[in-house]
N, C-alpha and C positions, 0 to 999 in steps of 0.2 A: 566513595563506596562503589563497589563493581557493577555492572550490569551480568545476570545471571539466567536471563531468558526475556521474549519480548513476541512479538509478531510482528504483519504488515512486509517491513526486513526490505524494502528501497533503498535505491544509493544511486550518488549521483558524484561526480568527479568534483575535488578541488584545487584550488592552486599551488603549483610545488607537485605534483604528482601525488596528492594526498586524495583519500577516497571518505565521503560522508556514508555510513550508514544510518537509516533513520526510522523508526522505530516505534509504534501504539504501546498498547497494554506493555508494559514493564513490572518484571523482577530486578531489584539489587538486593545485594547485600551478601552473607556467606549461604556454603553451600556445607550442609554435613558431609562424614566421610560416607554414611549410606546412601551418598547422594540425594537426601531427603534437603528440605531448604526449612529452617525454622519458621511459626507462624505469623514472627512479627517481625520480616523482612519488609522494606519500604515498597510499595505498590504504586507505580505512576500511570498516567494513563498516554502519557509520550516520552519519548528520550534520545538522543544521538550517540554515536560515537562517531571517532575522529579515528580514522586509521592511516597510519605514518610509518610505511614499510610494515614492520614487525607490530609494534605502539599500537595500542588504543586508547583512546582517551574517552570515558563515556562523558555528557556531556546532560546535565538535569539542571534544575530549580533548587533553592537552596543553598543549602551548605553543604560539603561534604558529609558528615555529622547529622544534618537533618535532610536528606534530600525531599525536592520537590519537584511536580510534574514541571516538565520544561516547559511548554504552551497550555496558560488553563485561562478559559474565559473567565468573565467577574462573580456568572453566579454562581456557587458553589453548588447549586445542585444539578448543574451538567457541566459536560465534558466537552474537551475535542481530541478525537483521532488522528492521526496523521494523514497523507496522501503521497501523491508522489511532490520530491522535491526540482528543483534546477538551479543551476548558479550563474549569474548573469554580471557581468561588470565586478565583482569580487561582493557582491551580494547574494543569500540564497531567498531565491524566492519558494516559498511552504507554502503547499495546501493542507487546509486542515479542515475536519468534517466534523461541524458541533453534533450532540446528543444529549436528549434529556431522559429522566425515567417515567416509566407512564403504569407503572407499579413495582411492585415490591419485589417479583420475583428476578432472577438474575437476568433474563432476559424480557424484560419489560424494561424495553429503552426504543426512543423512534429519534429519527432525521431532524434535525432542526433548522440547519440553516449551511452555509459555506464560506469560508473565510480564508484568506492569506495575508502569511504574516512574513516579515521581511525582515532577516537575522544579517549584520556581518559576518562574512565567512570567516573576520578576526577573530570572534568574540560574539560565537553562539548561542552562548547562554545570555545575552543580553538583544533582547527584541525593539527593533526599530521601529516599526507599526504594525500593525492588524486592519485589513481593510476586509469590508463584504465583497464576495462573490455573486455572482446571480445564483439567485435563489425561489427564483418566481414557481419554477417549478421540482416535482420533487425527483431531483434528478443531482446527486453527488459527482461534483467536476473538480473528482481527485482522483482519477483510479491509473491514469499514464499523461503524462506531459510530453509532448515530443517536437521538436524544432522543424520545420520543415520550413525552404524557402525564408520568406518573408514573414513567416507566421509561426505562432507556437500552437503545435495542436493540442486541445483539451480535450481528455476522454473521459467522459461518465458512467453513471452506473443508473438505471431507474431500479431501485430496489423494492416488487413487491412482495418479496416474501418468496413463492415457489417460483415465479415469476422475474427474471434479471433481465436488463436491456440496456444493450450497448449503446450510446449518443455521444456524438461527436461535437464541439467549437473551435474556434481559431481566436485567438488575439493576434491583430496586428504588432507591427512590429517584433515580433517574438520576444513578445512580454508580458506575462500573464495582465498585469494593467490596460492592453493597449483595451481597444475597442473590439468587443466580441462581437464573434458570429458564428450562427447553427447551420447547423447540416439540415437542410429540409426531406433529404431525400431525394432534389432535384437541383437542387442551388442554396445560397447561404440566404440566412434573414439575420435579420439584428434584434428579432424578435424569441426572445426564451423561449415564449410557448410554440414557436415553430418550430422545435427540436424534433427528429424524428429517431421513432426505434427503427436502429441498425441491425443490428442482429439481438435474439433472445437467447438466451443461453449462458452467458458469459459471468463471471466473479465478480465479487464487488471490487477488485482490486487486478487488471489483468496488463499487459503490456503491449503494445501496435512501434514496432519498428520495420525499417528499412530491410530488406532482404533480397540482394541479387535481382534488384530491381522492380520488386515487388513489396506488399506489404501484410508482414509476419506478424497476426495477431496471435497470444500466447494467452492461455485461461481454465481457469479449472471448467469440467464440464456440467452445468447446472443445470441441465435438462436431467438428471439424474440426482435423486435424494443419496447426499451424503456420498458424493463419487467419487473414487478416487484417479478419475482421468484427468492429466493434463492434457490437453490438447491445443493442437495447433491450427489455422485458418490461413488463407492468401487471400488479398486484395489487390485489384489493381491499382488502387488511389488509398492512401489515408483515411479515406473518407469509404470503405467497401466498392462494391458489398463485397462480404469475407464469406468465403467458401472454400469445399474442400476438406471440411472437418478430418484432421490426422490426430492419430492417439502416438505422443511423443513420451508420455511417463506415466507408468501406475503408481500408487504413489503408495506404500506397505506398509503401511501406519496403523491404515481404518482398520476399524471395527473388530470383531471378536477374533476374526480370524487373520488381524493384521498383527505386528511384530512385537505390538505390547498384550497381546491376546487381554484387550480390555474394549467393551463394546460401546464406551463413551469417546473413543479417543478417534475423532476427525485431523482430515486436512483440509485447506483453502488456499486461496487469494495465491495462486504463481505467477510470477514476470520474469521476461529476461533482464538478464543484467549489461547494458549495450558493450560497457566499457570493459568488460570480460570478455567479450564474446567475438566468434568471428565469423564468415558465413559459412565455415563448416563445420562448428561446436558450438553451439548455447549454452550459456551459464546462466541455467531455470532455479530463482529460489520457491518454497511453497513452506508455508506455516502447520502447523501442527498442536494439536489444542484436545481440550476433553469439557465433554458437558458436565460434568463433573469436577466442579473445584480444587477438592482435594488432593482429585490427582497430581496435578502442578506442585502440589508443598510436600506427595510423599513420594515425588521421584521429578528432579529437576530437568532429565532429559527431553521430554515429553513436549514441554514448552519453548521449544527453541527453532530456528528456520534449518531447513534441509536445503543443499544446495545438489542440484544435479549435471552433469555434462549431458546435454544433449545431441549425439552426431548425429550431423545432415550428410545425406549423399550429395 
């Protein structure tokens, strides 16, 4: 059964020249010709696909027939989200961001914890383990992975609500497993709670690479309710500070006076894409969503990633 819209919308290379996209909140199944989606298409709360030149393969829980969320904890009354992934040794190593609900309404859900799970890159759909992440504090260490050196960098998110904050770790070895360490703001600890806010402002899902010898932080702008800025940041280290704030994409989605003249309909969470990109074009995805339900099952467009070319001088 198809994949027909999703968010999050990460990707990371495989082997053979094949590309993983990888994917939260999930639509499969058909699509009407008014482009509406019927109501009882399958709902995942993750999913992949495999892309092979032209080919995609999406990639679920299940059976064909019944599909199921691809990564679900034990207890059924929360979830996990995806994060960024990386493939290491012909393994993909996953983060993923549990959630529980803390009432009824659609957006009464909080953080619960951080986990990675470890897929062969043969045979996706079957999971090798699930191990904890640090968790000590409330800060999700899923929003960008990035190899540097000797190290893999882990970028997080402290999500208060009007409030985001950028924090950075390392595992050695560049391996999410190895032995972590926190950015204090002055030097690494091995202590969680010594993480420091790097910058405020940023998505719950943003991206920190390499650029012409600098480093190119990529993020929606969250100092502004419901913005539709992308924007870009330079650092000198991995580690900030990021500065410099550039408006690289508006994004003509939002709101009443955006492209679906509907006042529910938001974007979020951009990164670049490294393995598309070069230092003088980015390839920025960004999500697109409605607080409104229904919109998603009576027009399939809405719920799907935007991809943008961004030229640099």
């Amino acid at each position: 059964m198809g994949w027909t819209g999703a968010d999050s919308t990460y990707s990371t290379s495989l082997p053979g020249g094949k590309r993983l996209w990888i994917y939260s909140d999930t639509f499969l199944g058909p699509v009407n010709p008014d482009l509406s989606r019927p109501m009882d298409v399958p709902f995942l709360r993750n999913s992949m696909i495999v892309q092979n030149g032209r080919k995609l393969t999406t990639i679920h829980g299940g059976t064909a027939a019944e599909p199921t969320t691809l990564l679900a904890p034990d207890d059924p009354t929360r979830w996990w989200w995806v994060g960024a992934g990386i493939t290491l040794g012909g393994v993909l190593y996953q983060t993923v961001v549990e959630f529980g609900r803390t009432g009824d309404g659609p957006w009464d859900f909080a953080w619960m914890g951080n986990h990675l799970a470890r897929m062969s890159v043969g045979r996706l759909n079957r999971v090798i383990d699930i191990r904890p992440l640090p968790s000590s504090i409330e800060v999700t260490w899923a929003s960008w992975l990035q190899p540097i050196g000797n190290y893999l960098y882990i970028y997080g998110v402290e999500d208060l609500g009007a409030s985001k904050y950028l924090h950075v770790a390392r595992a050695a070895g560049r391996n999410p497993l190895g032995r972590w360490q926190y950015w204090t703001g002055s030097g690494w600890s091995t202590s969680e709670a010594d993480s420091a806010r790097v910058l405020e402002g940023v998505s719950n899902e943003y991206s920190v690479t390499p650029w012409r010898g600098q480093w190119l932080l990529v993020t929606q702008d969250t100092t502004e309710l419901f913005s539709t800025k992308i924007v870009g940041y330079l650092g000198g280290s991995p580690t900030g500070p990021f500065t410099g704030k550039t408006l690289l994409y508006n994004t003509p989605e939002t709101g009443l006076l955006g492209s679906y003249g509907n006042p529910n309909v938001f974007t979020y969470n951009p990164h670049v894409h490294p393995e598309l990109s070069t230092d003088r074009k980015l390839v920025v995805s960004y999500n697109v969503n409605s607080f409104n339900g229904q919109d998603l099952y009576d027009d399939v467009t809405i719920y799907r990633g935007r991809f943008v070319d961004v030229n640099l001088a």
